[in-house]
Every structure is written in structure tokens, then in C-alpha cells.
C-alpha positions in Angstrom: 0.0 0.0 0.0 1.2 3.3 -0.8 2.1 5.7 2.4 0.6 8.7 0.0 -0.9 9.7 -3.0 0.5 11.1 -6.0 -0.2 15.1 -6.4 -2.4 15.5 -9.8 -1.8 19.1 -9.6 -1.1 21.8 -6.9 -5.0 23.8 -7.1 -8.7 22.2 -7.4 -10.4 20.7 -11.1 -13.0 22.9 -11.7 -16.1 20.6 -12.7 -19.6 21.7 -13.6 -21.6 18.5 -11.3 -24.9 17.9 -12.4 -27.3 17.4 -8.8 -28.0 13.5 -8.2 -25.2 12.5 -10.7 -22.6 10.4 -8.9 -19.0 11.3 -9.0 -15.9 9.2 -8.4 -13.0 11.3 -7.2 -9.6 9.7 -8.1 -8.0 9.6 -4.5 -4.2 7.8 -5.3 -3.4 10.9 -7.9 -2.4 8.4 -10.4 -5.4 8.5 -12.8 -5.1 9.7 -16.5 -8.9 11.2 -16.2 -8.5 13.5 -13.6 -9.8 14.4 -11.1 -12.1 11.3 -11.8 -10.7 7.2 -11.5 -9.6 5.7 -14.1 -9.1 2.3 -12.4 -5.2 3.4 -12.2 -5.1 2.7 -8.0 -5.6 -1.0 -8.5 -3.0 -2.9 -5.8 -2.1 0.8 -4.2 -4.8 0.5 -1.6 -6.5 3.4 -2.3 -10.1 3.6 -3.3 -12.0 6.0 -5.5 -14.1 8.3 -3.6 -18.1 8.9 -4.7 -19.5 12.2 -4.8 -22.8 13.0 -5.6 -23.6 16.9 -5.1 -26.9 18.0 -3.9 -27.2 21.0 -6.7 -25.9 21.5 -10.0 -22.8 23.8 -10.9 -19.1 24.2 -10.1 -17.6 21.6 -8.1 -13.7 22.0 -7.4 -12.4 18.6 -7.0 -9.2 18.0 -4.6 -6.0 18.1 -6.9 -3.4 17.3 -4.8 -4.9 14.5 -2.8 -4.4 16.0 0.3 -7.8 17.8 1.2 -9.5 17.0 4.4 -12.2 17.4 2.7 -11.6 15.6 0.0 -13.2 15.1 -2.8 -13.3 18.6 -2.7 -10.6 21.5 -2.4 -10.1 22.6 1.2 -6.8 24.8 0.3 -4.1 22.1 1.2 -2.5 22.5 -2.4 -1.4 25.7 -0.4 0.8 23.8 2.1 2.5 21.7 -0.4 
């Protein structure tokens, strides 16, 4: 198992979310399809995160991997 994640990117993936649509949030940083899995984590031990917002419109999905809040940008890219 890795101890951490790959960084994607250091800021959020701005992502218009459509409300009741589910979202998987690539969490090992490793995907081609960011921010979203691509299956790339497979024997890492990480695990795709689901999102599925409650309203429609911009979404800033977690970059770096590091967010507390993740899937979504808390400002940790900032600490980096």
C-alpha cells in the first residue's frame, strides 16, 4: 500500500456536477482522467471516492490528494 498519494496538480479541477449524478474522485493521484478514476489505484490500496452533489454547478475537486475534505478542495495545495 502506498504511504501517500501522487499530487495530480497543486489547485482544485474545476467541474460543472450535475445534482443527483454520482461522481468518483480519483483519490491515489495516479489516474489519466482527472480528477475522476480511471481504475489506475488498482494494488495501491486506495479507493475511488463517490461524490454526488446535492445542486448543479461548479464543483472544485481536490487536486493534490491531500484535502481534508476531499473530494473537494479545502486549500491544502497551499501547504505543499
Amino acid at each position: 500500500m502506498a504511504d501517500s498519494p501522487q499530487i495530480a496538480r497543486k489547485s482544485p479541477f474545476p467541474v460543472e456536477v450535475e445534482a443527483g449524478k454520482t461522481y468518483y474522485w480519483c483519490a491515489c493521484g495516479r489516474s489519466a482522467n482527472q480528477p475522476f478514476c480511471d481504475g489506475s489505484h488498482a494494488g495501491t490500496g486506495f479507493q475511488p471516492v463517490a461524490h454526488t452533489p446535492t445542486e448543479s454547478g461548479t464543483a472544485y475537486f481536490c487536486g493534490c490528494k491531500h484535502s481534508a475534505s476531499a473530494p473537494l478542495c479545502d486549500g491544502s495545495h497551499l501547504k505543499l
